[in-house]
PyMOL Python script that loads the backbone (N, CA, C, O; Angstrom):
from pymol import cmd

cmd.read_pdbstr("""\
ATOM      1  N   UNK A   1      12.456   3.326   2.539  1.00  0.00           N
ATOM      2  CA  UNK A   1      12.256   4.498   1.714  1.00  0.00           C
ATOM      3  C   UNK A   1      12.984   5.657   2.390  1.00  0.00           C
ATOM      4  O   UNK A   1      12.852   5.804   3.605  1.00  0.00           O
ATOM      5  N   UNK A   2      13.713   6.454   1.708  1.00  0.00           N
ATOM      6  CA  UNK A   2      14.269   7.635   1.912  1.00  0.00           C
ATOM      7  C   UNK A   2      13.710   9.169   2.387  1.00  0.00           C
ATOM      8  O   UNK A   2      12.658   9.626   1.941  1.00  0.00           O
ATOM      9  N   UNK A   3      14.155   9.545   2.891  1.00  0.00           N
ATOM     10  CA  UNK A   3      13.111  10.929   3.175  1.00  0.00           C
ATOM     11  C   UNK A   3      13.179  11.584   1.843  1.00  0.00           C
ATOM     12  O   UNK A   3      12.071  11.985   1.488  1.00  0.00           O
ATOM     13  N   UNK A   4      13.929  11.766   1.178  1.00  0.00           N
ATOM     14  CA  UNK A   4      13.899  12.263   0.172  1.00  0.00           C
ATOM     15  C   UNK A   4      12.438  12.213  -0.800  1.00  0.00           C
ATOM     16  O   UNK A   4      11.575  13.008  -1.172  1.00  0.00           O
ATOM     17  N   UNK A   5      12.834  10.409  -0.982  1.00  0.00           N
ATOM     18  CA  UNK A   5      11.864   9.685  -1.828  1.00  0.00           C
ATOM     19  C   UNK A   5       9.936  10.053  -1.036  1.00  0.00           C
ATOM     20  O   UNK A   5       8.940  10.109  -1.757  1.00  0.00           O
ATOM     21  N   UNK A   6       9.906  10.232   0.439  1.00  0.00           N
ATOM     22  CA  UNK A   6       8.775  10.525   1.262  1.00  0.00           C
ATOM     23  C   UNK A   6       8.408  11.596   0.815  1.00  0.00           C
ATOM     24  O   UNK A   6       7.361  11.651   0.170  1.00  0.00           O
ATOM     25  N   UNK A   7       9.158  12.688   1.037  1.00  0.00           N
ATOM     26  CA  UNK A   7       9.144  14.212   0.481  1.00  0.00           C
ATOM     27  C   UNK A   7       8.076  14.069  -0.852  1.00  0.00           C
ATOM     28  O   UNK A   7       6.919  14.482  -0.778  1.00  0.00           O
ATOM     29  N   UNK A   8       8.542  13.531  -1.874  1.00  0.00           N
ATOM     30  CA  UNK A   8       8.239  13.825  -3.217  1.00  0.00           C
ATOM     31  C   UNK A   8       7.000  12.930  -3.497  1.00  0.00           C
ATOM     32  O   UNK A   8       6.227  13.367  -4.349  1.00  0.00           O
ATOM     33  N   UNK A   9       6.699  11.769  -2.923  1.00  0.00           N
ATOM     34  CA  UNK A   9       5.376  11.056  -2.162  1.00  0.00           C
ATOM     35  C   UNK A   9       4.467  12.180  -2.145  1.00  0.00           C
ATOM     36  O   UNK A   9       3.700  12.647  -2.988  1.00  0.00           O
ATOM     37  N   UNK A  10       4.831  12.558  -0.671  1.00  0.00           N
ATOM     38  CA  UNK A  10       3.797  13.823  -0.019  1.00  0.00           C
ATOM     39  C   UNK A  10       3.406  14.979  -0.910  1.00  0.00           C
ATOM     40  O   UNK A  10       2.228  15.325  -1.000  1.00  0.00           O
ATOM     41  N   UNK A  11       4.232  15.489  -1.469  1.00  0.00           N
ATOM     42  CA  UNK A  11       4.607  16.561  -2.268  1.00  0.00           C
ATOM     43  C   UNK A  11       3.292  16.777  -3.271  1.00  0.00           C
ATOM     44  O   UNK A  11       2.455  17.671  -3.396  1.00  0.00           O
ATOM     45  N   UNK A  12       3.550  15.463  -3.939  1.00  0.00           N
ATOM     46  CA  UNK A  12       2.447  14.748  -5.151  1.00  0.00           C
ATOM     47  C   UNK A  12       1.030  14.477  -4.313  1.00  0.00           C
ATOM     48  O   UNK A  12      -0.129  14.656  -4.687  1.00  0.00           O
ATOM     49  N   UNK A  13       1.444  14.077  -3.293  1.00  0.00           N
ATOM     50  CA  UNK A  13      -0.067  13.448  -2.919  1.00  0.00           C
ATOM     51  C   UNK A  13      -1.247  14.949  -2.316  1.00  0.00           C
ATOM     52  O   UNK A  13      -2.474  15.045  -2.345  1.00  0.00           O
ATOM     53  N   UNK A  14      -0.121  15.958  -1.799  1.00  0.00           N
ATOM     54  CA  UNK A  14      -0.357  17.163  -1.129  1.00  0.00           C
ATOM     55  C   UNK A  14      -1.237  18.239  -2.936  1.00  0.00           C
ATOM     56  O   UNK A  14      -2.220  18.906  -3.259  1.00  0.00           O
ATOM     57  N   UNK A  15      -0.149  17.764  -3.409  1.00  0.00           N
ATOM     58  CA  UNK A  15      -0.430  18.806  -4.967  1.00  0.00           C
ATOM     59  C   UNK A  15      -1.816  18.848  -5.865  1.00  0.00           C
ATOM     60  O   UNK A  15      -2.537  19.751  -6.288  1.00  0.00           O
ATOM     61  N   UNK A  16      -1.818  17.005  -5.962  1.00  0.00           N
ATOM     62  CA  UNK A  16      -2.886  16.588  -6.390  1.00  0.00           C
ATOM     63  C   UNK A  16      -4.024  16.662  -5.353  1.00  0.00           C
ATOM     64  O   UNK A  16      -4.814  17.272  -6.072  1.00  0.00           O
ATOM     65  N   UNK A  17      -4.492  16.544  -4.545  1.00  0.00           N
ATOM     66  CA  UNK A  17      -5.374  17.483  -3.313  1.00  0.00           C
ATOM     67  C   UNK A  17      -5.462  18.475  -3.273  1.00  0.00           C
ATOM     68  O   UNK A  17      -6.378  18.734  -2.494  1.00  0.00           O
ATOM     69  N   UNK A  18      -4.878  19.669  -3.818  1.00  0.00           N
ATOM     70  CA  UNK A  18      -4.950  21.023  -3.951  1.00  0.00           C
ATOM     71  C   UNK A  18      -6.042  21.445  -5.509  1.00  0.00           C
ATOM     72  O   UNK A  18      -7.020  22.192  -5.531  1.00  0.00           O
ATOM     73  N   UNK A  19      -5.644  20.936  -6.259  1.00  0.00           N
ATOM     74  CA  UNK A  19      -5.747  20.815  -7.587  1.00  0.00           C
ATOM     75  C   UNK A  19      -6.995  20.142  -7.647  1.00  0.00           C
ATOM     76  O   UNK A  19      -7.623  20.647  -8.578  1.00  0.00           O
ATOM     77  N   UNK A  20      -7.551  19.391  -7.190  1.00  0.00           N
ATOM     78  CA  UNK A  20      -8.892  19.233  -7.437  1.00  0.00           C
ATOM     79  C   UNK A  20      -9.750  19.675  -6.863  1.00  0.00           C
ATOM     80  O   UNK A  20      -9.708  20.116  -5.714  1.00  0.00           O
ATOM     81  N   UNK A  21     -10.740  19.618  -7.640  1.00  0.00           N
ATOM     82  CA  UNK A  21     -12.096  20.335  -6.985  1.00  0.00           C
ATOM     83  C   UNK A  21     -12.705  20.159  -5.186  1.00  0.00           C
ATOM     84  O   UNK A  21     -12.757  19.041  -4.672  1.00  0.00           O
ATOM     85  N   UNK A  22     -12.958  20.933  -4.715  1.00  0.00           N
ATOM     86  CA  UNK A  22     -13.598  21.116  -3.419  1.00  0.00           C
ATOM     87  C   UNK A  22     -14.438  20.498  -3.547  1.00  0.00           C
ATOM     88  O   UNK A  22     -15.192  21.227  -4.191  1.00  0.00           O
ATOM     89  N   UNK A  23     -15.264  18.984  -3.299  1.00  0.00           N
ATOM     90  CA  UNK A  23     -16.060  18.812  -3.057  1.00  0.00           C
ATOM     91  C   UNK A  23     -16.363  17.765  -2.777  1.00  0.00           C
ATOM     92  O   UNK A  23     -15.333  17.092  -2.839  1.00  0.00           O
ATOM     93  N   UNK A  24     -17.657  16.802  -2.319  1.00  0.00           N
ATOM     94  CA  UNK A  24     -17.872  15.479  -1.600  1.00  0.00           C
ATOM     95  C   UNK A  24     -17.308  14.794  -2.146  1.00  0.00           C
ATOM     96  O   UNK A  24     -16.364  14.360  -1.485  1.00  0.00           O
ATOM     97  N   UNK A  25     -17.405  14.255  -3.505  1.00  0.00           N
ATOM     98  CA  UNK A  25     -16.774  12.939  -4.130  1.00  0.00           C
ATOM     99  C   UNK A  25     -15.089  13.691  -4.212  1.00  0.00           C
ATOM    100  O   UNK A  25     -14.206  12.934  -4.616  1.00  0.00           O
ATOM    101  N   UNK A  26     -14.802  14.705  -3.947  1.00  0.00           N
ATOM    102  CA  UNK A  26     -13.142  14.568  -3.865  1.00  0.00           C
ATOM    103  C   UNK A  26     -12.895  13.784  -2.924  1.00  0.00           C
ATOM    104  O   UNK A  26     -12.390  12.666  -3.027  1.00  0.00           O
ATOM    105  N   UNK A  27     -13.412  14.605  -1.456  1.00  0.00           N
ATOM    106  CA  UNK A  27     -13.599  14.144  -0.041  1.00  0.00           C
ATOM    107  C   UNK A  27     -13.520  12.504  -0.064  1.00  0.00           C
ATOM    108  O   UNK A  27     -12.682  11.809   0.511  1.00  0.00           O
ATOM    109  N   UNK A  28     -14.445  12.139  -0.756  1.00  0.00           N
ATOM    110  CA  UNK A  28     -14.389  10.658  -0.789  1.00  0.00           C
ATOM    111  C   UNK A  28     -13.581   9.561  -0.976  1.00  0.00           C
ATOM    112  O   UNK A  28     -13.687   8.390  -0.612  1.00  0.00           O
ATOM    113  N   UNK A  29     -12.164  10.585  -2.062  1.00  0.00           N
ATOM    114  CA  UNK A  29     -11.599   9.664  -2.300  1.00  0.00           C
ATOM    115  C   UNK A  29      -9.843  10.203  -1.895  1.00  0.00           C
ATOM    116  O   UNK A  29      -8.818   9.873  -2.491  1.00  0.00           O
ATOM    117  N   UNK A  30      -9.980  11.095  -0.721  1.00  0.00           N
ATOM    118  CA  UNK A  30      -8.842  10.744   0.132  1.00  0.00           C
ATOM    119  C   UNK A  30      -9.243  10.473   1.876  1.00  0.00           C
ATOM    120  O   UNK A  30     -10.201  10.490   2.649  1.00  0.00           O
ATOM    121  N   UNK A  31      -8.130  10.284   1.843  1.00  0.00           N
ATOM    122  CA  UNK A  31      -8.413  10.132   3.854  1.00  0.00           C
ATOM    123  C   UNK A  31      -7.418  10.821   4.475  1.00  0.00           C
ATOM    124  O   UNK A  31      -6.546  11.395   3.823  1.00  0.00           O
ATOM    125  N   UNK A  32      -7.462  10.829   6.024  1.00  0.00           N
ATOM    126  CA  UNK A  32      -6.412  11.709   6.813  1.00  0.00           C
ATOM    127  C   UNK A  32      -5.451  10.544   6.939  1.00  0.00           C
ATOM    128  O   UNK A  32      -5.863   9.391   7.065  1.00  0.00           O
ATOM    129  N   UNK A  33      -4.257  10.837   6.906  1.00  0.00           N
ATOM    130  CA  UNK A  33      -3.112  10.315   7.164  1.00  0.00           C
ATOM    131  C   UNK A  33      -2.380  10.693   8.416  1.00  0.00           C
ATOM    132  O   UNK A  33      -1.731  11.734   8.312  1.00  0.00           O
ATOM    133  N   UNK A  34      -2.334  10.076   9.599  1.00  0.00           N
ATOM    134  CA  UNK A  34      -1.636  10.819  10.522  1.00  0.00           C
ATOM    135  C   UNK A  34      -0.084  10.235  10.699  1.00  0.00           C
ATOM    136  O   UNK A  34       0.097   9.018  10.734  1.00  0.00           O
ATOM    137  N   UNK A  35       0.970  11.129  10.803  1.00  0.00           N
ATOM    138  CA  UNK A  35       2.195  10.714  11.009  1.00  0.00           C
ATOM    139  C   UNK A  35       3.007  10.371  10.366  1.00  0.00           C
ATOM    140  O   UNK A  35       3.897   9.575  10.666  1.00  0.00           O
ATOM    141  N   UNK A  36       2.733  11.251   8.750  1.00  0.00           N
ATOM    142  CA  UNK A  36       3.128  11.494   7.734  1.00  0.00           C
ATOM    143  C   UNK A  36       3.893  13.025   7.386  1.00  0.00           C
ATOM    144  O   UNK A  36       4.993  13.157   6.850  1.00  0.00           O
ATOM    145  N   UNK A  37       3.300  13.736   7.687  1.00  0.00           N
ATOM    146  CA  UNK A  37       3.557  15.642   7.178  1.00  0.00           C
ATOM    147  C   UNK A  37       5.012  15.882   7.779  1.00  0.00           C
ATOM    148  O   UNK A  37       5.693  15.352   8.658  1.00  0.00           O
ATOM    149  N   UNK A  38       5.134  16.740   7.047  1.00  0.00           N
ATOM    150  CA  UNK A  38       7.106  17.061   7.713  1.00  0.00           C
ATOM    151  C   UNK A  38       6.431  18.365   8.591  1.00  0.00           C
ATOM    152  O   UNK A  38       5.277  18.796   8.569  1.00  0.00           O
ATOM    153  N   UNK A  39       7.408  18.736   9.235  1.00  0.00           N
ATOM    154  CA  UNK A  39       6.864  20.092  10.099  1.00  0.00           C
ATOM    155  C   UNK A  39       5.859  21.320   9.293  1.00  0.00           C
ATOM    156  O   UNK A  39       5.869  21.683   8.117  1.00  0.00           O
ATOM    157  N   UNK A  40       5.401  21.564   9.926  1.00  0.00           N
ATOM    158  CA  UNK A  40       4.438  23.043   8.856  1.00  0.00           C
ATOM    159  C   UNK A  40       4.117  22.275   7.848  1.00  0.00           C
ATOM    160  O   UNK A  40       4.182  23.137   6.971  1.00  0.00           O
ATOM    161  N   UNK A  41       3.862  21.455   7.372  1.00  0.00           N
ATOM    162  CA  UNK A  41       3.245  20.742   6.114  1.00  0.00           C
ATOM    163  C   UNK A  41       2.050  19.902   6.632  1.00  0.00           C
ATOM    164  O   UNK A  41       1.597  19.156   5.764  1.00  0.00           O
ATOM    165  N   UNK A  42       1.372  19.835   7.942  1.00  0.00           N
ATOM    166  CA  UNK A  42      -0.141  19.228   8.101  1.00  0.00           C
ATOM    167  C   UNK A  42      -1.259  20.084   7.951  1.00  0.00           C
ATOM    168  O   UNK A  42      -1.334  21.191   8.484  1.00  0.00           O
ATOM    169  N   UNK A  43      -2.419  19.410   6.984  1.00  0.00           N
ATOM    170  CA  UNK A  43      -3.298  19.690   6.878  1.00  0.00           C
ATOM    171  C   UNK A  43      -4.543  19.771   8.280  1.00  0.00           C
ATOM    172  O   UNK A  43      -5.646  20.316   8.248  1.00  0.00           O
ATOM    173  N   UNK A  44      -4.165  19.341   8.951  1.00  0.00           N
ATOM    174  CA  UNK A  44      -5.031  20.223  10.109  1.00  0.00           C
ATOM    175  C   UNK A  44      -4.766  18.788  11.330  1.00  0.00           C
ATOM    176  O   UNK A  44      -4.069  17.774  11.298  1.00  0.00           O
ATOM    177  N   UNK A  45      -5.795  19.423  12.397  1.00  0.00           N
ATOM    178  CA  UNK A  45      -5.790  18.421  13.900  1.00  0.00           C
ATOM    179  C   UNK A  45      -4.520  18.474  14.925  1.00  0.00           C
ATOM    180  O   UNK A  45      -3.417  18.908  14.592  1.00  0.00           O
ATOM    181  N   UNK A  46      -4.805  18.019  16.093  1.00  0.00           N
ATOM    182  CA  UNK A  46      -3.385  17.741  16.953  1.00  0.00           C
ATOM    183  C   UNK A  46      -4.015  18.777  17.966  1.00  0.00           C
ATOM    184  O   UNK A  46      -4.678  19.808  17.855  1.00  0.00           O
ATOM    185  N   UNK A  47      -3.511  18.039  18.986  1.00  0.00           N
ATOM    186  CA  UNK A  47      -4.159  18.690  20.537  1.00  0.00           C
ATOM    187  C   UNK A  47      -3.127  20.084  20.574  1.00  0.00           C
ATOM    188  O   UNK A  47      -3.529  21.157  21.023  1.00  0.00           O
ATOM    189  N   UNK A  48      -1.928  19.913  20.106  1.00  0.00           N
ATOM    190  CA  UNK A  48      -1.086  21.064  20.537  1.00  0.00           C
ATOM    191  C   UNK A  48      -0.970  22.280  19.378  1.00  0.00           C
ATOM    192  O   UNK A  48      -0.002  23.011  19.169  1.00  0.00           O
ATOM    193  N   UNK A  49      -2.660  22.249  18.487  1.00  0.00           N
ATOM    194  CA  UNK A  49      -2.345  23.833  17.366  1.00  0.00           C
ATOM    195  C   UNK A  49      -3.876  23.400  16.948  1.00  0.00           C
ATOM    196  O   UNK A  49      -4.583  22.436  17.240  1.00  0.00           O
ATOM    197  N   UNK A  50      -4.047  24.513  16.162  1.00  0.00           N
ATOM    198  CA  UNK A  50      -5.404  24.308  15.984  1.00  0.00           C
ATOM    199  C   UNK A  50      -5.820  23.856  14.213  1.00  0.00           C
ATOM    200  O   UNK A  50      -6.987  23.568  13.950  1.00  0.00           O
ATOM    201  N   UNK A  51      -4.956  23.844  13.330  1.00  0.00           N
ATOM    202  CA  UNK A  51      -4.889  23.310  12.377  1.00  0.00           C
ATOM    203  C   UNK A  51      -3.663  23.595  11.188  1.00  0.00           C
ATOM    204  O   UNK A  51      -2.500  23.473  11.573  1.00  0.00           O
ATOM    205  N   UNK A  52      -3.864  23.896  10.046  1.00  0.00           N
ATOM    206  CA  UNK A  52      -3.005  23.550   8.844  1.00  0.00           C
ATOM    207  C   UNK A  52      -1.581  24.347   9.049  1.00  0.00           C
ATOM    208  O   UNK A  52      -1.547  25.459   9.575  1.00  0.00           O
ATOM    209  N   UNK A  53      -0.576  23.758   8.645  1.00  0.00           N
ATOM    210  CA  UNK A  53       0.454  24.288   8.830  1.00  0.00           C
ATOM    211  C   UNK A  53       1.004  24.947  10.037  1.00  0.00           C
ATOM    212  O   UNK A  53       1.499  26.074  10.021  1.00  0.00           O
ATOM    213  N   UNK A  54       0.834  23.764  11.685  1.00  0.00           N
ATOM    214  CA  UNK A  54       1.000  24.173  12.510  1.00  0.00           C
ATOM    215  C   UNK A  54       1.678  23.415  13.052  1.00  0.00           C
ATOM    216  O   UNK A  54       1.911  23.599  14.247  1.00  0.00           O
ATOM    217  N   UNK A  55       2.269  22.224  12.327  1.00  0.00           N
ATOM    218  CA  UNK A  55       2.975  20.974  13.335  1.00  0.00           C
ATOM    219  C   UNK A  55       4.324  21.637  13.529  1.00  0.00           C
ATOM    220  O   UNK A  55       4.851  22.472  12.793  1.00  0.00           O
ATOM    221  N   UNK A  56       4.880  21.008  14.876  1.00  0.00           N
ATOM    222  CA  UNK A  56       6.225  21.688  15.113  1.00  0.00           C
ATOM    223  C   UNK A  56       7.173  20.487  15.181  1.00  0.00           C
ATOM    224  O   UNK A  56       8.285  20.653  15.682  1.00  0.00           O
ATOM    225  N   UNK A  57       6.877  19.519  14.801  1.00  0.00           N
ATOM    226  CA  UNK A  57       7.971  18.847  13.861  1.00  0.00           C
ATOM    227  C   UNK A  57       7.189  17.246  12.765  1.00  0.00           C
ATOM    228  O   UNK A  57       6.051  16.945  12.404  1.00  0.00           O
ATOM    229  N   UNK A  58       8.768  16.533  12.577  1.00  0.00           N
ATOM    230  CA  UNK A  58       8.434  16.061  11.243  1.00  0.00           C
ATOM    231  C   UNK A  58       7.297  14.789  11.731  1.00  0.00           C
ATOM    232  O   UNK A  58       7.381  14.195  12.806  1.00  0.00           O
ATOM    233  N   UNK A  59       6.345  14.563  10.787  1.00  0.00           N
ATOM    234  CA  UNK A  59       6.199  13.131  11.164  1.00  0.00           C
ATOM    235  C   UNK A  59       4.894  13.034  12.780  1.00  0.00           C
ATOM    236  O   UNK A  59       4.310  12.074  13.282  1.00  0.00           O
ATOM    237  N   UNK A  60       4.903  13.901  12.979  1.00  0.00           N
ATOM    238  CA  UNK A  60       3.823  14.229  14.342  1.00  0.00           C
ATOM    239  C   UNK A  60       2.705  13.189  14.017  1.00  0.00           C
ATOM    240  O   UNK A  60       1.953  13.062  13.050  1.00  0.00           O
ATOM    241  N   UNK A  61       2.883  12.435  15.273  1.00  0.00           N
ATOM    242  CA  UNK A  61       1.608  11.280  15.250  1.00  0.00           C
ATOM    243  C   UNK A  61       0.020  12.026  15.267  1.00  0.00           C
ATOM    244  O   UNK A  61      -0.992  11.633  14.688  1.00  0.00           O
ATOM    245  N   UNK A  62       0.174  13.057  16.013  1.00  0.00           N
ATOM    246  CA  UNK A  62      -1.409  13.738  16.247  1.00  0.00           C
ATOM    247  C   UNK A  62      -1.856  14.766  14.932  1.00  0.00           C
ATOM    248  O   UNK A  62      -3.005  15.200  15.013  1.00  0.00           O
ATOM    249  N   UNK A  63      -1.113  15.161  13.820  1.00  0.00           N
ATOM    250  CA  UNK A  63      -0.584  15.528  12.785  1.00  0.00           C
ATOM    251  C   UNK A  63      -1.430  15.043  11.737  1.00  0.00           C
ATOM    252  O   UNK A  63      -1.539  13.822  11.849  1.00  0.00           O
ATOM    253  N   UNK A  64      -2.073  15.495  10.768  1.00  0.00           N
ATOM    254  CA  UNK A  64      -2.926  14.306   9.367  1.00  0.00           C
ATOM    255  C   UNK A  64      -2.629  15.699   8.455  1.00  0.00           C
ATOM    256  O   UNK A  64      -2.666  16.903   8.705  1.00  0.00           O
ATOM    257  N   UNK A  65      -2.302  14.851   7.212  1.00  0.00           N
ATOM    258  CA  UNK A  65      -2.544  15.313   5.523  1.00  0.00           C
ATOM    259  C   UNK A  65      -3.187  14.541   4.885  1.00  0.00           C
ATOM    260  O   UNK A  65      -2.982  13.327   4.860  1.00  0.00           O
ATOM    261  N   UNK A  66      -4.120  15.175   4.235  1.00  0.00           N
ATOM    262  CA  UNK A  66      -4.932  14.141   2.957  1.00  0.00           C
ATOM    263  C   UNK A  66      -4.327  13.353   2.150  1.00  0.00           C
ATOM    264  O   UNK A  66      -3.493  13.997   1.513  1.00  0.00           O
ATOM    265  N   UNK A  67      -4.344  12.286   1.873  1.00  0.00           N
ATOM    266  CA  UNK A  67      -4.325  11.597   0.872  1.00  0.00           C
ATOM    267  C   UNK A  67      -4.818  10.787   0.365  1.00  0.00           C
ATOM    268  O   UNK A  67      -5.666  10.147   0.987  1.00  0.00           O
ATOM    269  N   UNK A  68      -4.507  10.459  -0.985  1.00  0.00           N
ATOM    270  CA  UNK A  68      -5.438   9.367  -1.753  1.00  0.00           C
ATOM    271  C   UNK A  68      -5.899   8.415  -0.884  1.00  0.00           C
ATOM    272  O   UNK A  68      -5.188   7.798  -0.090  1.00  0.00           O
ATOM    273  N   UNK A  69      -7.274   8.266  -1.048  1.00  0.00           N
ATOM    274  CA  UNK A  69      -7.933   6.949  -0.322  1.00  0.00           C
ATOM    275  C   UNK A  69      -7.011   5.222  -0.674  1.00  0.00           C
ATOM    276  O   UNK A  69      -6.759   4.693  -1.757  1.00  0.00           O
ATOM    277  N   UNK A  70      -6.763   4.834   0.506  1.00  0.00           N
ATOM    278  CA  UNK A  70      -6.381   3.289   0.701  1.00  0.00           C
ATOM    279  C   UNK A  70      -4.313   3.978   0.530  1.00  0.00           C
ATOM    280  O   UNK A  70      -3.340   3.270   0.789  1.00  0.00           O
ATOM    281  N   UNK A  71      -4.279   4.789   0.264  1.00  0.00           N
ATOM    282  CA  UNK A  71      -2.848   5.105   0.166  1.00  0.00           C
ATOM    283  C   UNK A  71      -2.031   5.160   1.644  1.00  0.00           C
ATOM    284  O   UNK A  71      -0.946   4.612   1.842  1.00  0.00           O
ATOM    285  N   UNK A  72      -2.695   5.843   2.509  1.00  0.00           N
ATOM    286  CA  UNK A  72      -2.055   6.137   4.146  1.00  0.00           C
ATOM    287  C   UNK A  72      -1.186   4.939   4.698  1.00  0.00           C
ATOM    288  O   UNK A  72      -0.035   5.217   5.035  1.00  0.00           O
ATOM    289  N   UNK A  73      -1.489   4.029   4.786  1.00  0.00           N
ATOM    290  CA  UNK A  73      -0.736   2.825   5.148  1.00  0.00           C
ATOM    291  C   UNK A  73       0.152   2.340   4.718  1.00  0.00           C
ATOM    292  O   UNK A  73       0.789   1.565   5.432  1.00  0.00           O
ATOM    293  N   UNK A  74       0.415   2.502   3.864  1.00  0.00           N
ATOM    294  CA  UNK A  74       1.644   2.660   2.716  1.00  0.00           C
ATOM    295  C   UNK A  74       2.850   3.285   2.875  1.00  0.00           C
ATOM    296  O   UNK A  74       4.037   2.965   2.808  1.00  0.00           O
ATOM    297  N   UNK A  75       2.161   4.341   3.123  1.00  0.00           N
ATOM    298  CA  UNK A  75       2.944   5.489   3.330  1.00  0.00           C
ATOM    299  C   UNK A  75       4.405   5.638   4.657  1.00  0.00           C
ATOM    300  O   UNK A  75       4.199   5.874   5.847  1.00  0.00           O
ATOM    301  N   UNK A  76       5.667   5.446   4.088  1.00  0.00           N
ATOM    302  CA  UNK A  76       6.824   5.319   5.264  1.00  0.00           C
ATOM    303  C   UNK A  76       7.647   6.241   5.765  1.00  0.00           C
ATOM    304  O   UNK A  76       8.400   6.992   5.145  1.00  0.00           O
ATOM    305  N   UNK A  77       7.481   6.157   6.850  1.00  0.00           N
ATOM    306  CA  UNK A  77       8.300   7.356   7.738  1.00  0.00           C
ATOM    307  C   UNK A  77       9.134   6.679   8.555  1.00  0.00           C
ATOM    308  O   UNK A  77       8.626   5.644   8.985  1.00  0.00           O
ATOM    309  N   UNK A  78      10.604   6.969   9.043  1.00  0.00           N
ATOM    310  CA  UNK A  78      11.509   6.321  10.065  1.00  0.00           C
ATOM    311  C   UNK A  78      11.077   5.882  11.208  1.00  0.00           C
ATOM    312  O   UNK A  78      11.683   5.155  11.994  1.00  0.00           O
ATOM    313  N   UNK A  79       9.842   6.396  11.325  1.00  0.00           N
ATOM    314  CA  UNK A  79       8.816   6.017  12.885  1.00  0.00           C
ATOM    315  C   UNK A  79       8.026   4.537  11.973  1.00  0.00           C
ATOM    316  O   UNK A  79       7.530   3.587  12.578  1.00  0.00           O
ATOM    317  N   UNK A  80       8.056   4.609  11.058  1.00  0.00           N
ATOM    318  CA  UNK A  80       7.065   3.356  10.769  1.00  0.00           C
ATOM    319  C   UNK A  80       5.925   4.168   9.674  1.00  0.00           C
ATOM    320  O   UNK A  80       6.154   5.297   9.240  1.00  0.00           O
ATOM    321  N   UNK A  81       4.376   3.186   9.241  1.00  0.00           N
ATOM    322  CA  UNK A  81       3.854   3.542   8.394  1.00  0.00           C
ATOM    323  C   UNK A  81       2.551   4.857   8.665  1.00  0.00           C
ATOM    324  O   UNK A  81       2.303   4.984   9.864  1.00  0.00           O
ATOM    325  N   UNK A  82       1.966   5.533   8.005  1.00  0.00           N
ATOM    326  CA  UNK A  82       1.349   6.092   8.188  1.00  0.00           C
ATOM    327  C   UNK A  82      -0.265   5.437   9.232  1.00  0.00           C
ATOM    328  O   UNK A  82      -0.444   4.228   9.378  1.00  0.00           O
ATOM    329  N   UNK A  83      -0.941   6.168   9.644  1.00  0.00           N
ATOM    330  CA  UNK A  83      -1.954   5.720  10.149  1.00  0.00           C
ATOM    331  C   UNK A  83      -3.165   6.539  10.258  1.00  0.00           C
ATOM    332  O   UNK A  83      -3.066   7.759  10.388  1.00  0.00           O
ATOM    333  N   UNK A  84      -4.421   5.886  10.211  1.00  0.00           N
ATOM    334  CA  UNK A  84      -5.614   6.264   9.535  1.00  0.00           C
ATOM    335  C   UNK A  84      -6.220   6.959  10.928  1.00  0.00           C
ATOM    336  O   UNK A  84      -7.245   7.639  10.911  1.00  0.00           O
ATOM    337  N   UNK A  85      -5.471   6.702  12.095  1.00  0.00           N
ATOM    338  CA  UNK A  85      -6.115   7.261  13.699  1.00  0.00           C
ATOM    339  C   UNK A  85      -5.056   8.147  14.292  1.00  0.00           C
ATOM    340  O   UNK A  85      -4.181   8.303  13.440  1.00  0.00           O
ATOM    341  N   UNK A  86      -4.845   8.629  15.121  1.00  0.00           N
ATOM    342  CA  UNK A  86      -3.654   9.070  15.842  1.00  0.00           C
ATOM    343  C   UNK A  86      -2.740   8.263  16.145  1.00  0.00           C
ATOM    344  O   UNK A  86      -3.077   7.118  16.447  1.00  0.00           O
ATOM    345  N   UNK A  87      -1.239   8.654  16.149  1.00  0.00           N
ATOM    346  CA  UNK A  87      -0.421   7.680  16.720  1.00  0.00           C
ATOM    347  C   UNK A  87       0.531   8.275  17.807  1.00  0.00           C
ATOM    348  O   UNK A  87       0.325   9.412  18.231  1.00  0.00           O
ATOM    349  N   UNK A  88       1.315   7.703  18.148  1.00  0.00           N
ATOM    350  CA  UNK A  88       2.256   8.280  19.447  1.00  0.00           C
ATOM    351  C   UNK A  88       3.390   8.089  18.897  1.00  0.00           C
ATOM    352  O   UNK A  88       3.753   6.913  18.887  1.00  0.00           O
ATOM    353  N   UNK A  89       4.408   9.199  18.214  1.00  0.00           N
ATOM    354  CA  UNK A  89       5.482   8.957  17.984  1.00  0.00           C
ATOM    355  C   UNK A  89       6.296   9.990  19.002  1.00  0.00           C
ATOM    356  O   UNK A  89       5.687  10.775  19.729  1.00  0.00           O
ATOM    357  N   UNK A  90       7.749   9.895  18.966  1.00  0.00           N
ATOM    358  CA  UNK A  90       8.640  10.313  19.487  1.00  0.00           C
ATOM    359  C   UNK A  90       8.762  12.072  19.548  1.00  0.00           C
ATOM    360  O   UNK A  90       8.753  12.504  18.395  1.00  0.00           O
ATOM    361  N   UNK A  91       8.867  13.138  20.538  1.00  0.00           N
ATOM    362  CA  UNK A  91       8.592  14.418  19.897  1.00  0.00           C
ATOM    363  C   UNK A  91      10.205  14.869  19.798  1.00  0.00           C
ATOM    364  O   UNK A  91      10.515  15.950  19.297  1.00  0.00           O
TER     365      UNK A  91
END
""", "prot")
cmd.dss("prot")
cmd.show_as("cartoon", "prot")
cmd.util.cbc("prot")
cmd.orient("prot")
């Protein structure tokens, strides 16, 4: 998959998470994705910032954005697939 094609993935998956309602059963039906978000595009975590829109680059293993539940793993980056824990990618 293309970064391009990732972009517009995230984009959608980021949009539709915005757009719905605040609340438990939203919660329920996404999860954190870590090692997915392009720079400034994570929704929160990572030892080195204290949350949303703080990653300082693409793809940051310590890094998570919401997305649709069972979707994260799926999800492809040049480092490999997304992951539901922290990962160790390249800085």
């Amino acid at each position: 998959m293309n970064r391009q094609a990732i972009l517009m993935l995230l984009a959608g998956s980021i949009a539709a998470a915005m757009t719905a309602p605040a609340n438990k059963a939203v919660a329920a039906e996404s999860e954190n994705c870590y090692g997915v978000a392009l720079k400034g595009q994570n929704d929160c975590a990572a030892a080195l910032h204290s949350c949303a829109g703080q990653s300082q680059i693409d793809y940051d293993g310590k890094s998570w954005t919401s997305v649709p539940k069972g979707t994260c793993t799926s999800l492809k980056t040049p480092f490999g697939p997304g992951s539901l824990s922290e990962l160790k990618r390249p800085s």
